[in-house]
C-alpha positions as CSV (number, residue, x, y, z in Angstrom):
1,X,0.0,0.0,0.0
2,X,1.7,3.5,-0.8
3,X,1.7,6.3,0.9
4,X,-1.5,8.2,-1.0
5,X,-3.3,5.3,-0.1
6,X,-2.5,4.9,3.7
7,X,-3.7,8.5,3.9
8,X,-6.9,8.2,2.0
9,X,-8.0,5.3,4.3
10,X,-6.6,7.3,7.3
11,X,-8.9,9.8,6.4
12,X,-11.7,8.0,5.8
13,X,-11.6,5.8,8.6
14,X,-11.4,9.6,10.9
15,X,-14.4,10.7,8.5
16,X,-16.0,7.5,9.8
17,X,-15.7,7.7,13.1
18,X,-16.7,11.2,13.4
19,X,-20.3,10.1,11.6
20,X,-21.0,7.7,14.6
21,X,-20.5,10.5,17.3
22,X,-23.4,13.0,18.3
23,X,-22.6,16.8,17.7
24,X,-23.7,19.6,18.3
25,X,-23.2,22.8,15.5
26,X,-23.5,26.4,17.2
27,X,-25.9,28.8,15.3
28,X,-26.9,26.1,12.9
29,X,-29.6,28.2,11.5
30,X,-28.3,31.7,11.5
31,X,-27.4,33.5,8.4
32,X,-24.0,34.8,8.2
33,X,-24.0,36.1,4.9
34,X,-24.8,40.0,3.9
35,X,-24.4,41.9,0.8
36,X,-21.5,44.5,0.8
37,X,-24.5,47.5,0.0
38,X,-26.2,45.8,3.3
39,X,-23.2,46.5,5.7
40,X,-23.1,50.0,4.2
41,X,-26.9,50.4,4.6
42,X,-26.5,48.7,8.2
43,X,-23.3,51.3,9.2
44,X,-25.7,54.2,7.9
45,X,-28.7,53.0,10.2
46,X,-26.1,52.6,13.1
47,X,-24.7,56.0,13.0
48,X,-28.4,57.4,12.5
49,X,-29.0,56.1,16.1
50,X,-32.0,53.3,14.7
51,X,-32.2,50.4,17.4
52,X,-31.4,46.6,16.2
53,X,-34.8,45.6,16.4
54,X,-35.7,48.4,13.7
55,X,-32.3,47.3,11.5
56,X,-33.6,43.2,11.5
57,X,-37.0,44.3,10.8
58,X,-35.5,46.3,7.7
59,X,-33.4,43.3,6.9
60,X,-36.2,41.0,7.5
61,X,-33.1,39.0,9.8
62,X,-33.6,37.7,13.3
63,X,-32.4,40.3,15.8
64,X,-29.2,37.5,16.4
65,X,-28.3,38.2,12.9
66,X,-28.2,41.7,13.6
67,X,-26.3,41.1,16.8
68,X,-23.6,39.2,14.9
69,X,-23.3,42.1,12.1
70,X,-23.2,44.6,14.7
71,X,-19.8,42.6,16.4
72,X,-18.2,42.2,13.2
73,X,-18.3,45.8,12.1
74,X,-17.4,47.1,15.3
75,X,-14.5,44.8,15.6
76,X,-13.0,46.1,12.2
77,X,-13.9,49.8,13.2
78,X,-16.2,50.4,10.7
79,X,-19.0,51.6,13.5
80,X,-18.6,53.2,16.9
81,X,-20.1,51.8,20.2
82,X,-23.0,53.6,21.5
């Protein structure tokens, strides 16, 4: 058996193993994706002072969707904390 082969069935037999176990995925269901023009729309609405409830209705996103955007772009600066 070479060594491309040991590998594959090393792999596999991990990939296997994993299937039998019971796991749990965080925020499953939540919807990390946004447009670029939607962060810009999103910074605008921040800095105009609207609350996060009145951005995900907007949005028509779950107030943790929000939440998460809100993290992000304050992590990378591109909103202030209020």
């Amino acid at each position: 058996m070479n060594t491309e082969q040991m590998a594959i069935g090393h792999i596999e037999g991990n990939l296997m193993h994993s299937d039998r176990r019971k796991i749990y995925i965080a925020l499953e269901q939540t919807n990390f994706i946004w447009d670029v023009e939607e962060t810009k729309e999103f910074d605008l609405m921040w800095r105009n002072g609207k609350k996060l409830k009145e951005i995900a209705k907007y949005f028509q996103r779950t107030l943790l969707e929000v939440h998460l955007l809100m993290l992000d772009r304050l992590s990378k600066g591109k909103i202030d904390a209020r």
